[in-house]
N, C-alpha and C positions, 0 to 999 in steps of 0.2 A: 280360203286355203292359199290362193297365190299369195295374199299379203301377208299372210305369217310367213310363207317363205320369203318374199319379201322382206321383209324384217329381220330374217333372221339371217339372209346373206347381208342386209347392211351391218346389222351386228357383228357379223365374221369379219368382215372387211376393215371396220372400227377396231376390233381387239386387234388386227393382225397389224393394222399399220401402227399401232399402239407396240406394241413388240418388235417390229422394225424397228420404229424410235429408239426406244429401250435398248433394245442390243446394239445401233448404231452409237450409242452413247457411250456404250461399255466399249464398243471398239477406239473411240472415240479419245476414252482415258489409257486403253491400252496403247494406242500408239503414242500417245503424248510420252509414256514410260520407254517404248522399247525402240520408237524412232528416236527419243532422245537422247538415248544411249548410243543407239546404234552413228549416232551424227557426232563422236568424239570415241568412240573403243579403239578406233586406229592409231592415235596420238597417242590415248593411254597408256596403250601394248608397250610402244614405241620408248613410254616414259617409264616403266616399269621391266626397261630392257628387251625386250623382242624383237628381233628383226625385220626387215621386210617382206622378207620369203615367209616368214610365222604368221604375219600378220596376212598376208593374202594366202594362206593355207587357211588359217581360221576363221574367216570371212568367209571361203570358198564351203570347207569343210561344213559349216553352220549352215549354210543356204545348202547347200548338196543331202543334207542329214535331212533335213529341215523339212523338204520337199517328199524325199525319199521314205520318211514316216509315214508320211502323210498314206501312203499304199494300205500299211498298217494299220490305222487308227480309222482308217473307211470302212475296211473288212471289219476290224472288231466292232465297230459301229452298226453295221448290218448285222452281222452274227448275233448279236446282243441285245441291240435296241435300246442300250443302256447310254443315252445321247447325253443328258446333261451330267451324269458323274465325269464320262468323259471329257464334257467339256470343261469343268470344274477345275480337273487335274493339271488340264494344259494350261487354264488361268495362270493357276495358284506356281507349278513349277516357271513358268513367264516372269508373272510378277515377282516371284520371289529372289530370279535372280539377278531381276536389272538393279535393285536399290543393295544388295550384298557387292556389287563389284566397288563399292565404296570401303570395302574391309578385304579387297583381293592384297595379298600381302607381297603377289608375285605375279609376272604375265602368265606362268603356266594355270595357276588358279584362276585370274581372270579369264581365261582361255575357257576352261571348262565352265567359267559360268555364261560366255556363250552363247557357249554351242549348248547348255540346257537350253536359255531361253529360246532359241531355234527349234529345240526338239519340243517345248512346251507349243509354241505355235503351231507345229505341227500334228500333233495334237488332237488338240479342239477346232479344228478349223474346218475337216471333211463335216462332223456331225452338226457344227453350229453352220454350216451351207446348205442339209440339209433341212434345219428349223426354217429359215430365211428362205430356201423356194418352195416349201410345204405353205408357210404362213404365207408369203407374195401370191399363190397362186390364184387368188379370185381380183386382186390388186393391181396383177403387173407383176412377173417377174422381174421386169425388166427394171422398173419403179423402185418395186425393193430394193433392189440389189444397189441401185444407183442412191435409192438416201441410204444405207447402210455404209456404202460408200464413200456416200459424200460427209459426210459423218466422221467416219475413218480417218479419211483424208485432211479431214481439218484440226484431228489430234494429229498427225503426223506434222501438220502447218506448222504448231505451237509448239510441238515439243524439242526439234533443233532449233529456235529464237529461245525457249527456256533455257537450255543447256549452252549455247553462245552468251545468253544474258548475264547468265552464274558467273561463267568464265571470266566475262569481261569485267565485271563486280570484285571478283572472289577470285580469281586464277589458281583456282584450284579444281582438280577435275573429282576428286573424292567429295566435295562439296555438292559440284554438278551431280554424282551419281545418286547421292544423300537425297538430294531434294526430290528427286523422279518418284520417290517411295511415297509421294502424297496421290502422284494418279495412278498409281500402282495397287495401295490400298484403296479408292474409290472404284479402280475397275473390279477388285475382289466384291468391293460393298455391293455394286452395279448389278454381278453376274448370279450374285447368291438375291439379290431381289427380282429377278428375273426369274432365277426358279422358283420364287416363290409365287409369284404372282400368275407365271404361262407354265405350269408342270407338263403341260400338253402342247407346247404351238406347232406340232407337226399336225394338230386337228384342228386348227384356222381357217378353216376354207368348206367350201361344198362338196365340190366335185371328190367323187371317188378314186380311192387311189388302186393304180393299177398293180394288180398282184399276181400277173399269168404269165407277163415275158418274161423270159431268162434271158440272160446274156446281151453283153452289149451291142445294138445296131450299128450298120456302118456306117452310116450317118455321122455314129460320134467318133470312129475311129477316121474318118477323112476331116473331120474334125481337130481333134489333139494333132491329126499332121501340119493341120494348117497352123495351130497354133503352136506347133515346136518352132516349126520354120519361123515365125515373130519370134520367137524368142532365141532362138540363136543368134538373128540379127539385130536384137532389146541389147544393147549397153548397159553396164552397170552404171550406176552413178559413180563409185568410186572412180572408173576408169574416167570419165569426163571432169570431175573434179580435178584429175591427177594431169588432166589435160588441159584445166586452167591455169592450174599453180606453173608447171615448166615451160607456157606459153606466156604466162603472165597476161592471158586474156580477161580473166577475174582476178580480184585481188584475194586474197584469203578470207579475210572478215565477211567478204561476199560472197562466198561460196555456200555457206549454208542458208543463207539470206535466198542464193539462187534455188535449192532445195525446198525449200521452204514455198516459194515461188510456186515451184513444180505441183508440188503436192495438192495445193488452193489450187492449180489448174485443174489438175486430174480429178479431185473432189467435185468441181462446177463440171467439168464433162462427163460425170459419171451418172448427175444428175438428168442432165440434159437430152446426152445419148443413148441411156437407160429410157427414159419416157420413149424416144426413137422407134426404140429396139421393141418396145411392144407396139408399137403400130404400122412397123414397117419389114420388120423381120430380121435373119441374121446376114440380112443383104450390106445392112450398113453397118456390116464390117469391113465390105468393102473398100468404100472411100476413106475410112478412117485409118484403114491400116495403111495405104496410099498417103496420109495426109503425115500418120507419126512416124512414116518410113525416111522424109525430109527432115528428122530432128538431127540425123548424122552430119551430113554436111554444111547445115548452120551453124553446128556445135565444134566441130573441127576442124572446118576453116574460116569459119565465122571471126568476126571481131565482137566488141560488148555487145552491141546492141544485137547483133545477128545471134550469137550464141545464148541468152534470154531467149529469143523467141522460139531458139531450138529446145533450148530444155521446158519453154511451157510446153513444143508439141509431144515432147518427149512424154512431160507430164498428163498426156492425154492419152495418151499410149496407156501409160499406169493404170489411167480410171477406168480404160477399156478394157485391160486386161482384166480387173479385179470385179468391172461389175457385171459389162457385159456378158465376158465368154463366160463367167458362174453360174449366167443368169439362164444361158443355151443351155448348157451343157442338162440343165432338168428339164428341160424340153424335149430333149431326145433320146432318154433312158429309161426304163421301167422305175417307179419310183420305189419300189422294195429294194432296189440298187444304186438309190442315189448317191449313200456314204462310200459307196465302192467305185461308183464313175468320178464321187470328188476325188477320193483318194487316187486317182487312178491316171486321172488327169494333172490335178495338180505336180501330181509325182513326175509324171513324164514331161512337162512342161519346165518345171524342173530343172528338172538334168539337163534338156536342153539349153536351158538359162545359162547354165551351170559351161556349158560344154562350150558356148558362145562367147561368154565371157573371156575362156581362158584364150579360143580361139582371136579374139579380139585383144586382148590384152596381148598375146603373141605376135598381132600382126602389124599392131604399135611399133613396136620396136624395131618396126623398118620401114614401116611409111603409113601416114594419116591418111595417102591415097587408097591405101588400100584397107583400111579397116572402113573407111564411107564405102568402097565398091560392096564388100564382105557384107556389112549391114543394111544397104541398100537392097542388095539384090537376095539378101538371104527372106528378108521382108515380103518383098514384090512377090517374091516365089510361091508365098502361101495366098495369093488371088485365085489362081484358076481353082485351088481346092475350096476357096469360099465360093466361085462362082459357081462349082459342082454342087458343095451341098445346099447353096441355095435352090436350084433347079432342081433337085431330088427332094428339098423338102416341101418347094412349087406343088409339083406330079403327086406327092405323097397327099397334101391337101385335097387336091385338086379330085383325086380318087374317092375321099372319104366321103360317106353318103351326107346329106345334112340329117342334123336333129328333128 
């Protein structure tokens, strides 16, 4: 009897990291598509007449929608239980609009295609987070989340050097948009094989799933505060690019080359600090948030060499965001409410971003000193709320009977 269960959790474990892969792939072609784009739609706008206020309206507007979906598409997720149509739709609406900005005839039209592909990520993204800590769960959340990740992140590596490649070949951005259509269509092929193959990977695992809490503990609500506060003091890239080009601290040709960079960082640490994260707990969010809180001031008063090192820690900041806190976040919620804690979070985290940005972007405009204090100290501030839920989630262990 033990070895058939035996057996049959190493079987679970096989399939599941088998579907990690899988969908880390498909994220993998997806970002080669929409980081590619997303690493030239500013120039585009700009070339197609748009202004600068337009163009950081719809940058902003994209990521603000984008996040704020996401509320949406967690609840319908839970309500329904209909995970992979939903995820399908966000694919298909995604892909379908980064290789059309290659036929935008206008910035208003490229504008709306967008802010789709933003609302297409948002989307698929609660319920396909759900699949990924259902399936990680006898594996590692943390593991998961981090090659899922890392995975991610190493489309995002390829797909700004693709789109710089084109350019510099071709100097034509319609070209560049053209060519993204080949991992655009392999993420469609990716996703539609994946439903084929796991109709179920929310049943990857042993352990039963919990179906008696309601409502979300406060655990995760001291949680999302911690992780607003990172994210009000998280820099956009744009803003630090736009803070190489009028220092002339990177040259332009470099700048995506530094992106790029970032990305392969935050991929390897997503990796790495994910394995962490399941052996050590959501303690070491601690030093990490500590460590990508000094991306600020290498990056903007930094010289080359100094500002590299800031954007890789910058870049690890990313991989922590994406892999670890997604990885928490099903740790601490009934999992009949998982699509609605993603949604829930990600939304609020969000806006935050969202609110930061502009916060940062504002305080630009009168001193570098003060967007490093702004972002430094907005960072720092979300420790004592990690060192709280660490401690409460200590006590909480510490109370449960053993098996």
């Amino acid at each position: 009897m033990k070895s058939a269960a035996r057996e049959r959790r190493t079987s679970l474990r096989a399939a599941a990291m088998r579907f990690v892969v899988l969908a880390g792939v498909v994220s993998l072609f997806a970002d080669m598509a929409y980081e590619g784009a997303r690493s030239i739609t500013g120039p585009f706008l700009a070339i197609l007449g748009a202004s600068a206020a337009v163009v950081g309206f719809v940058a902003g507007f994209g990521e603000l929608l984008g996040y704020a979906l996401r509320l949406v598409s967690g609840r319908l997720s839970d309500r329904t239980g209909q995970f992979w149509p939903i995820i399908i739709v966000g694919y298909v609406l995604s892909m379908g609009a980064v290789p059309l900005l290659a036929l935008a005839p206008n910035w208003e039209v490229a504008a709306v295609l967008i802010i789709i592909e933003r609302a297409g990520k948002a989307t698929r993204n609660p319920p396909r987070d759900v699949m990924l800590a259902r399936a990680s769960t006898d594996i590692g959340r943390g593991w998961g989340f981090g090659v899922h990740e890392a995975l991610d992140q190493f489309g995002a590596l390829i797909g700004p050097l693709l789109a710089a490649g084109v350019l510099a070949l071709r100097h034509n951005y319609r070209v560049a948009f053209a060519i993204l259509l080949i991992p655009s269509l392999l993420t469609i092929a990716g996703i539609i094989t994946a439903r084929v193959l796991y109709p179920a990977p929310t049943d990857l695992h042993a352990k039963p799933t919990d179906v008696h809490t309601t409502g979300m503990p406060r655990a995760f609500w001291i949680y999302l505060s911690g992780a607003a506060l990172v994210a009000i003091g998280f820099a956009d890239f744009a803003l630090i690019a736009y803070h190489f080009q009028k220092h002339a601290v990177v040259s332009t040709a470099w700048v995506p080359v530094f992106y790029s960079i970032a990305m392969g960082t935050g991929g390897l640490a997503s990796l790495i600090f994910g394995r962490l994260f399941d052996r050590t707990g959501i303690g070491i969010l601690i030093p990490l948030t500590i460590a990508s809180a000094m991306f600020a001031p290498l990056v903007f008063f930094g010289g080359f060499a100094a500002a590299l090192v800031g954007v890789m820690l910058w870049g690890v900041g990313m991989g922590v965001h994406d892999s670890i806190m997604s990885a928490a976040v099903a740790n601490m919620v009934p999992q009949h409410r998982l699509a609605s804690a993603y949604g829930l979070f990600t939304g609020g985290y969000g806006v935050a971003w969202f609110a930061g940005s502009v916060a940062l972007g504002f305080l630009y405009g009168y001193s570098k000193l003060a967007v490093v204090v702004f972002s430094v100290a907005a960072e720092l501030a979300a420790i004592p709320l990690f060192l709280a839920l660490r401690a409460q989630r200590a006590g909480a262990h510490a109370d449960t009977p053993p098996d």
